[in-house]
Backbone bond lengths (Angstrom), bond angles and torsions (degrees), N, CA, C in turn:
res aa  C-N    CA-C-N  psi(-1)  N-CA   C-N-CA  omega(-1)  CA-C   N-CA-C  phi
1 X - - - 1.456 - - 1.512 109.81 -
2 X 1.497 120.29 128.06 1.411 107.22 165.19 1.141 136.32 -80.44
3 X 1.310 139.02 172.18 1.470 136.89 -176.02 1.417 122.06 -136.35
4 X 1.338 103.36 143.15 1.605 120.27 -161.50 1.578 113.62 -123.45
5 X 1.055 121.92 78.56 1.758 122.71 -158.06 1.441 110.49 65.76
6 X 1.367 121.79 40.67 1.346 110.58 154.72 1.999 91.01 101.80
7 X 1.198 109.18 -34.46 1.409 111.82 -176.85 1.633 124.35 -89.59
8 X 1.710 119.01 120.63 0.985 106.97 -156.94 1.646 118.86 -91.74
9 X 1.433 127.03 169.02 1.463 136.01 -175.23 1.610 106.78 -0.34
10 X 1.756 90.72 -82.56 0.991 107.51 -160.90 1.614 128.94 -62.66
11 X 1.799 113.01 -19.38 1.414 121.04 152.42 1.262 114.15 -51.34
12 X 1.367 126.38 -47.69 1.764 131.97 -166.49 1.535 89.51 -54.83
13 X 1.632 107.97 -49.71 1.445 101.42 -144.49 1.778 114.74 -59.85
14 X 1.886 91.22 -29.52 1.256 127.53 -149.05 2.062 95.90 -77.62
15 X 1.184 117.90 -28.43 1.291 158.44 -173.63 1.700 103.80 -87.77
16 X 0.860 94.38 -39.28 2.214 92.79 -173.23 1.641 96.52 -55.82
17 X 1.329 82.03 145.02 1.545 109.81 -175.09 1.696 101.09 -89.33
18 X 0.910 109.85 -36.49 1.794 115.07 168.16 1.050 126.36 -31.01
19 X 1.885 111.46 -39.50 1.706 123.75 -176.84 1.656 80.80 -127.08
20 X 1.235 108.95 61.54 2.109 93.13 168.51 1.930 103.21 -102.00
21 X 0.997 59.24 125.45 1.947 81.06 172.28 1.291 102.32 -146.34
22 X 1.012 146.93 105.67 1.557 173.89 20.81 1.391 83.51 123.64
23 X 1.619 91.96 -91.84 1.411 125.60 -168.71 1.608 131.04 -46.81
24 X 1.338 98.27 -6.98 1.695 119.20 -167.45 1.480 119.06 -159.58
25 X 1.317 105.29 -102.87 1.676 90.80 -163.32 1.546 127.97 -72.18
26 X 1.306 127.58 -34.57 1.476 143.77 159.24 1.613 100.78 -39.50
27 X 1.092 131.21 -41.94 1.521 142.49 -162.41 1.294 116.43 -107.51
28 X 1.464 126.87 2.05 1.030 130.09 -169.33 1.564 121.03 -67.74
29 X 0.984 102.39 -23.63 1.857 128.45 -162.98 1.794 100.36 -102.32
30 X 1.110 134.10 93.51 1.623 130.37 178.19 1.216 109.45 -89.49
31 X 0.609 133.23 -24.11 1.667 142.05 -152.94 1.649 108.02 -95.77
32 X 1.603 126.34 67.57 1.575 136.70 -148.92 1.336 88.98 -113.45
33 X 1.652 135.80 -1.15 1.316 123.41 -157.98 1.826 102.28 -67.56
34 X 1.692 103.80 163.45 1.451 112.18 -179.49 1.649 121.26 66.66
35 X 1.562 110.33 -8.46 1.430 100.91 178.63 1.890 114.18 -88.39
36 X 1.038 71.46 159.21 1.883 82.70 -179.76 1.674 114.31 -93.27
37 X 1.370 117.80 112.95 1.752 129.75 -171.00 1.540 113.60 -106.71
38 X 1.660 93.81 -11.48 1.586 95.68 -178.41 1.144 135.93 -20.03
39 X 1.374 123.29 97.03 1.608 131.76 176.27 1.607 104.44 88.80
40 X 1.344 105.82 13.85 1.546 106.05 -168.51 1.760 102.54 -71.02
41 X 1.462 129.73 163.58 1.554 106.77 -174.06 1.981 70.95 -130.58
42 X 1.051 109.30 130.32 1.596 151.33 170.53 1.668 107.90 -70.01
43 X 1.340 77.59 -22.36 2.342 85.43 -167.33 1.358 133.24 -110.81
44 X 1.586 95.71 -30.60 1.689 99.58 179.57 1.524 123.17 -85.76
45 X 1.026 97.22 167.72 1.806 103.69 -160.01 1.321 92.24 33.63
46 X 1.381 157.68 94.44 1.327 164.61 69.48 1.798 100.59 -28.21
47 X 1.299 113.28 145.70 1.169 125.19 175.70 1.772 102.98 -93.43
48 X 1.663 88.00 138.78 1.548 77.70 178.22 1.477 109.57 -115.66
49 X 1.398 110.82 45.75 1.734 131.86 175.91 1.726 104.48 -50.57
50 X 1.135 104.24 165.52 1.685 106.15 173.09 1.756 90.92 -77.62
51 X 1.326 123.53 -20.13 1.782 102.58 -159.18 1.724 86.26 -79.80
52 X 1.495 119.79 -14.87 1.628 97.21 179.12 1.956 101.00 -98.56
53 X 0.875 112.43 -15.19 1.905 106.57 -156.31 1.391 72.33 -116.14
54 X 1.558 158.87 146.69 1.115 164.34 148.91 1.767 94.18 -98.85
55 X 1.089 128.44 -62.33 1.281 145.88 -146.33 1.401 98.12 -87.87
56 X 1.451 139.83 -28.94 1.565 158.07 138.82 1.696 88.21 99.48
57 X 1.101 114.50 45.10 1.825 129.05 175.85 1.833 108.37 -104.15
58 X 1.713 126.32 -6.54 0.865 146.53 160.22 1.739 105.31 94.75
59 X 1.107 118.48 14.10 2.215 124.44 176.67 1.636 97.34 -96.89
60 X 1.320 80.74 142.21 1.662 105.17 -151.00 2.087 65.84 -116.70
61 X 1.689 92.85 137.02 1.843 95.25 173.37 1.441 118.21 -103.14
62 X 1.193 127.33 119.95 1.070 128.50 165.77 1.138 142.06 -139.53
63 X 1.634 98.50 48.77 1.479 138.55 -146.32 1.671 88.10 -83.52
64 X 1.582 110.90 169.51 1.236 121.25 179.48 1.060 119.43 63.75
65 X 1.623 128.70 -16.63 1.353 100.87 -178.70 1.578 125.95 -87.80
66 X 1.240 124.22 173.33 1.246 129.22 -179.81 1.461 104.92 -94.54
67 X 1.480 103.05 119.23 2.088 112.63 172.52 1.795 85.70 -107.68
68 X 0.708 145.68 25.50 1.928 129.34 -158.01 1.661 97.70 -73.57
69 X 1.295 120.50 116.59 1.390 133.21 167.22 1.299 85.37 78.89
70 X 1.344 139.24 52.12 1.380 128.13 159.65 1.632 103.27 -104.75
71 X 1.410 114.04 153.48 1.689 119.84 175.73 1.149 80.94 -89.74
72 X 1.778 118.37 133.57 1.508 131.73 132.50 1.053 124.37 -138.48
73 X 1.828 98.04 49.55 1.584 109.37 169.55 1.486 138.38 -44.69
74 X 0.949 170.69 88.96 1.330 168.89 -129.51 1.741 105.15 55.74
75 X 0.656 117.72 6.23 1.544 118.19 177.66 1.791 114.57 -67.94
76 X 1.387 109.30 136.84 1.388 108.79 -169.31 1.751 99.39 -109.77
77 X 1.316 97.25 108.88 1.397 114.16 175.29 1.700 110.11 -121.14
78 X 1.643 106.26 60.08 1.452 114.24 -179.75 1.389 114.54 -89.41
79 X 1.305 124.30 171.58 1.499 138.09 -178.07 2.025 95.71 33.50
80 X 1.384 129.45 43.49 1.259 108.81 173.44 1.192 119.30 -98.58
81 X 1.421 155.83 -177.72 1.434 138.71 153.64 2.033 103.46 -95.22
82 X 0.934 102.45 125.68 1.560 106.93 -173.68 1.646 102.71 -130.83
83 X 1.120 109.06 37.28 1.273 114.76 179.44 1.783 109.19 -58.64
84 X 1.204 123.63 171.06 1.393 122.79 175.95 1.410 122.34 25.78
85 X 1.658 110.97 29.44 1.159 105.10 175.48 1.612 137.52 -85.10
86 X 1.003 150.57 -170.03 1.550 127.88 171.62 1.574 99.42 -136.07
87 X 1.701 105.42 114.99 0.954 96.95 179.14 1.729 104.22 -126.72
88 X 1.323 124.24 50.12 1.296 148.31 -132.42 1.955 80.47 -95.67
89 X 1.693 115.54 119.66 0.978 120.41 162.44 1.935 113.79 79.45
90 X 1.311 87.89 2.25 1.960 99.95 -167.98 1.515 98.73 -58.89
91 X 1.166 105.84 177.26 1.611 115.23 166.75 1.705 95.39 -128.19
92 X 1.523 99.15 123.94 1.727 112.46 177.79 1.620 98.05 -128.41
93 X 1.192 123.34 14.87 1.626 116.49 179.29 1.531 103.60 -39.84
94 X 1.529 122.46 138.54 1.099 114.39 165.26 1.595 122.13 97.13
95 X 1.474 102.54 -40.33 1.517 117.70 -141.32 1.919 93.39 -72.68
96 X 1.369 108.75 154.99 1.031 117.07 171.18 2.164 115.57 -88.27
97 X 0.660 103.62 110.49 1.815 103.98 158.91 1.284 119.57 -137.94
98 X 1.580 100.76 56.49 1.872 98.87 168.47 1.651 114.01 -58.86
99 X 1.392 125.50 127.08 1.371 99.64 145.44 1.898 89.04 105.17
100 X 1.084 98.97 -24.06 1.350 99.60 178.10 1.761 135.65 -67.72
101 X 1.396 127.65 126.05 1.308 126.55 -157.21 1.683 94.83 -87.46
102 X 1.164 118.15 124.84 1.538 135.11 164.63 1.065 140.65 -139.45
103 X 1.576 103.06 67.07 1.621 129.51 -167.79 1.826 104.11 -96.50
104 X 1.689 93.04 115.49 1.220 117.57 173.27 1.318 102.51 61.00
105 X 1.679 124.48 39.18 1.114 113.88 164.32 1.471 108.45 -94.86
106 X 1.492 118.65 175.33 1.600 126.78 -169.67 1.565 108.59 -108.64
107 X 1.301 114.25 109.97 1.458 110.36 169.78 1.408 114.51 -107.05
108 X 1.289 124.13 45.05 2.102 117.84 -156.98 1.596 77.44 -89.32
109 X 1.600 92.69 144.26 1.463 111.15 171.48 1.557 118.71 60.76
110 X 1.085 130.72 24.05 1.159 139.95 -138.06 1.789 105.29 -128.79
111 X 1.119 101.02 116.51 1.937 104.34 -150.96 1.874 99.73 -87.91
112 X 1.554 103.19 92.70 1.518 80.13 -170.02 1.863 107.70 -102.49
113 X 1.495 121.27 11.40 1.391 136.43 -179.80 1.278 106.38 -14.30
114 X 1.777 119.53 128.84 1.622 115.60 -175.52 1.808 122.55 55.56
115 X 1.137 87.77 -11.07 1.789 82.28 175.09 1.616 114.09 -53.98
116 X 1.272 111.29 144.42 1.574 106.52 170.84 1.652 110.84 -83.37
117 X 0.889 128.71 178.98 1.849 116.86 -177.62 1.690 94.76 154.55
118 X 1.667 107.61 34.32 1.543 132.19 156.40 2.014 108.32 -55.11
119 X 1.475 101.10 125.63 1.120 98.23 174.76 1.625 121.99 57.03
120 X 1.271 121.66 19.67 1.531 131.23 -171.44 1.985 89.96 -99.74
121 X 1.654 96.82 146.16 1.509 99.69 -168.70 1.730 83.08 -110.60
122 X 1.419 110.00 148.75 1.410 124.75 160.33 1.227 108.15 -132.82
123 X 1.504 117.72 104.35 1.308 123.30 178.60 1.498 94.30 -115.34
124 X 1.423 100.25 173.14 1.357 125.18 176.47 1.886 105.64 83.09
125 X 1.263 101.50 -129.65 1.546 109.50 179.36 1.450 101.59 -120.34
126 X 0.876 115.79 97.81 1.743 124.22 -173.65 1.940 93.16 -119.16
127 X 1.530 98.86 125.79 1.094 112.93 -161.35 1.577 95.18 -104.83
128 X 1.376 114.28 123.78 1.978 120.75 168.35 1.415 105.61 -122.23
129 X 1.022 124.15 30.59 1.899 113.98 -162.74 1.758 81.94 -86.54
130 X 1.043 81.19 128.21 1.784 112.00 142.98 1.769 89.11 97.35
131 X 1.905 121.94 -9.97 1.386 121.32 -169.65 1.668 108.29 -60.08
132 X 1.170 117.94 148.36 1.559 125.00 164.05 2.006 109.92 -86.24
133 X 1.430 100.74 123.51 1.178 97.54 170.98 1.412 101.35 -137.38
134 X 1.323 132.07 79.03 1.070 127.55 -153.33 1.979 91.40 -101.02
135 X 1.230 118.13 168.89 1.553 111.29 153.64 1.594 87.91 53.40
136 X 1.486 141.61 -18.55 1.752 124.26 -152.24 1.821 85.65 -79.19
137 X 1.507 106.92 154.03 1.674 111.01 166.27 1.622 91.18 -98.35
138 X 1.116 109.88 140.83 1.570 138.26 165.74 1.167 104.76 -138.68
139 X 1.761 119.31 32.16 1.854 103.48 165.86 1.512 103.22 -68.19
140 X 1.160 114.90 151.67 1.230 137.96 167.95 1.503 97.96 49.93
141 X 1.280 129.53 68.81 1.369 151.28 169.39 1.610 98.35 -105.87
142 X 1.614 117.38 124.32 1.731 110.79 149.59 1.221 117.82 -91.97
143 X 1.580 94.18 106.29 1.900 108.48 176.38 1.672 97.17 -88.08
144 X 1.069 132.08 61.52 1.801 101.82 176.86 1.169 107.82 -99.75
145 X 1.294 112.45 121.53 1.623 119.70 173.92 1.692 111.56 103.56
146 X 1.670 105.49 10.63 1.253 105.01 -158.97 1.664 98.50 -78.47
147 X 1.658 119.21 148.15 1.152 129.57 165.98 1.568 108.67 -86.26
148 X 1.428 114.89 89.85 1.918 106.08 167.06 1.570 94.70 -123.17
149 X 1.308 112.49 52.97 1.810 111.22 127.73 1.461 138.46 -24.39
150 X 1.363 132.48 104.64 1.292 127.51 170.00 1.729 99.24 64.71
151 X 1.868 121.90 33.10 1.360 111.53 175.04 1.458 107.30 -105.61
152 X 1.111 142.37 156.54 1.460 152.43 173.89 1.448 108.88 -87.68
153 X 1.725 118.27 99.01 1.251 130.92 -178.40 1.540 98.84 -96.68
154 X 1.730 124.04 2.19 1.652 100.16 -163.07 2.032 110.22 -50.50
155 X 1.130 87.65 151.78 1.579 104.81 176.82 1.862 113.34 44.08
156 X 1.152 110.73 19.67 1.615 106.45 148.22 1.436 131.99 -64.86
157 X 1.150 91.14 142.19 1.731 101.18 171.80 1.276 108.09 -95.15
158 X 1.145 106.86 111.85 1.730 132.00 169.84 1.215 128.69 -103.83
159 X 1.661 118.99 11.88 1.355 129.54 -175.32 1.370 101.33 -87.85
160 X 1.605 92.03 142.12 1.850 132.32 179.50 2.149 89.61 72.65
161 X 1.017 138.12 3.30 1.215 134.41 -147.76 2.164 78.64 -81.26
162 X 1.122 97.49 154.24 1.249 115.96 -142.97 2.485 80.72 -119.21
163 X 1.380 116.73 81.80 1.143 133.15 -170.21 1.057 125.22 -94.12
164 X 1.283 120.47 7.03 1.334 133.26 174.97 1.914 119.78 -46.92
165 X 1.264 121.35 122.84 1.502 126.45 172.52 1.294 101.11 67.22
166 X 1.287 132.73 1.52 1.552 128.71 -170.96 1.270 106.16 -66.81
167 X 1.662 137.07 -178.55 1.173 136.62 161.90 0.968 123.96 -140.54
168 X 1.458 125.36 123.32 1.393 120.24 -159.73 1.707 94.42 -102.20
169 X 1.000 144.00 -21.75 1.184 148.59 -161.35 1.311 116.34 -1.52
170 X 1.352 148.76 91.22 1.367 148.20 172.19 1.557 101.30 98.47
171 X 0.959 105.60 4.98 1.793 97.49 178.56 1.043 131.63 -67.58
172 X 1.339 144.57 148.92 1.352 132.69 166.38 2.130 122.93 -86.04
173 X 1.458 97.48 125.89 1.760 76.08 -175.99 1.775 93.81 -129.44
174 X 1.502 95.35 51.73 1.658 102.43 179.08 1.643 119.96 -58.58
175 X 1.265 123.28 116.13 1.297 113.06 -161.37 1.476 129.97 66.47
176 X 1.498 107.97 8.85 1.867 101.76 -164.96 1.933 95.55 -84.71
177 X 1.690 98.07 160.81 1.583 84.98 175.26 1.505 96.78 -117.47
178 X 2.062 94.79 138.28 1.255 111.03 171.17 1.610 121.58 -91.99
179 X 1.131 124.37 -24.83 1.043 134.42 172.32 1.602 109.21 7.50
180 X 1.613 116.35 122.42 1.754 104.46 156.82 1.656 102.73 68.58
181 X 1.697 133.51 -26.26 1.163 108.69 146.06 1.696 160.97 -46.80
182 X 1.270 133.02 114.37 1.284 128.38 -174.47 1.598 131.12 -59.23
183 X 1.144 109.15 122.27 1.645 97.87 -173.16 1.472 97.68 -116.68
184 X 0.898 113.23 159.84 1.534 128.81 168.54 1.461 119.01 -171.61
185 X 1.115 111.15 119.82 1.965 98.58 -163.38 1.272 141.39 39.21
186 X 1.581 84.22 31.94 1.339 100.43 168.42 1.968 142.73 -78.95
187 X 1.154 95.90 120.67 2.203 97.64 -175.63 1.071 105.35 -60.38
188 X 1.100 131.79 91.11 1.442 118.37 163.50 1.575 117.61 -82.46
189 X 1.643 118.43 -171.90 1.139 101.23 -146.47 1.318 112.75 -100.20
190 X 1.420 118.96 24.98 1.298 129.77 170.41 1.647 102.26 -105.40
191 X 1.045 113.16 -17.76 1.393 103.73 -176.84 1.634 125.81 126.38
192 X 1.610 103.50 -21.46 1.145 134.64 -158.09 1.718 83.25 -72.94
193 X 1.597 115.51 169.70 1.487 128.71 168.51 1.894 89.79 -119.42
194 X 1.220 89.26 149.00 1.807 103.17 -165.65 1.890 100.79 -134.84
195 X 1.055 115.33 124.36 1.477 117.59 -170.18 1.386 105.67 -155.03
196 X 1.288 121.91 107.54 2.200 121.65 -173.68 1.171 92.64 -141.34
């Protein structure tokens, strides 16, 4: 089999935007854990057919699947829906997901340092405890309800980030900027509840 960033034939093939259907055959296969995506781009030449955009809001779905211990370092996984995904222990250093929907997906342990993840919504119960987001921009990110327990925020950008019910519990936000963020029942990482 040949290989294309670490990723073999039959992923590319499995991946072509040519046969993308979201909803079915492109997606059929969840189970991506341990592979290597490094620098892979998730987005371009993506078809922007109704069988991939149903909702014609431009998020390509590729919710549910399992990345867990997958490299998708520099990889641009922007405007996608990654809802319920598992990306438990992944490597995202770098990686782009502006814009990206990640409701009740799992990031524990999950190295997202410098990642962009500008304007990305996390609704539901989207789990980051113990994730590194050090240097990551999350301005204008919706964290509400987000679990980043015991996560490493030093030097994030957290401005306009939308913080409502989140929990920082044990976290570090050494140097991060809050600026223009919303709190409202919010855990911070002393323990305190934070609401302005």
């Amino acid at each position: 089999m040949s290989s294309t960033s670490g990723i073999t034939r039959p992923v590319i093939e499995f991946l072509s935007p040519s046969k993308a259907n979201a909803i079915g055959y492109i997606w059929d296969v969840r189970d991506l854990s341990g592979r290597d995506f490094a620098e892979f781009d998730f987005v371009s030449g993506r078809d922007s057919s109704s069988a991939n955009d149903p909702d014609g809001k431009g998020f390509f779905n590729i919710g549910s699947t399992n990345f867990s211990r997958s490299n998708l370092s520099n990889s641009n996984l922007s405007r996608l829906n990654l809802s319920r995904c598992d990306f438990t222990e992944a490597s995202l250093v770098g990686a782009t997901l502006c814009g990206a929907i990640l409701m009740d997906t799992v990031l524990d342990g999950a190295d997202l340092t410098g990642a962009d993840l500008s304007g990305a919504r996390f609704n539901g119960t989207s789990d980051f405890s113990a994730g590194s987001f050090r240097k990551a921009n999350l301005s204008n990110a919706r964290l509400i309800g987000a679990l980043l327990g015991y996560s490493d925020l030093s030097g994030a950008n957290l401005c306009g980030a939308d913080l409502r019910f989140a929990d920082f519990g044990g976290a570090r936000l050494l140097g991060a900027q809050l600026d223009g963020a919303q709190f409202g029942n919010t855990r911070m990482p002393d323990g305190s509840i934070r609401s302005d």
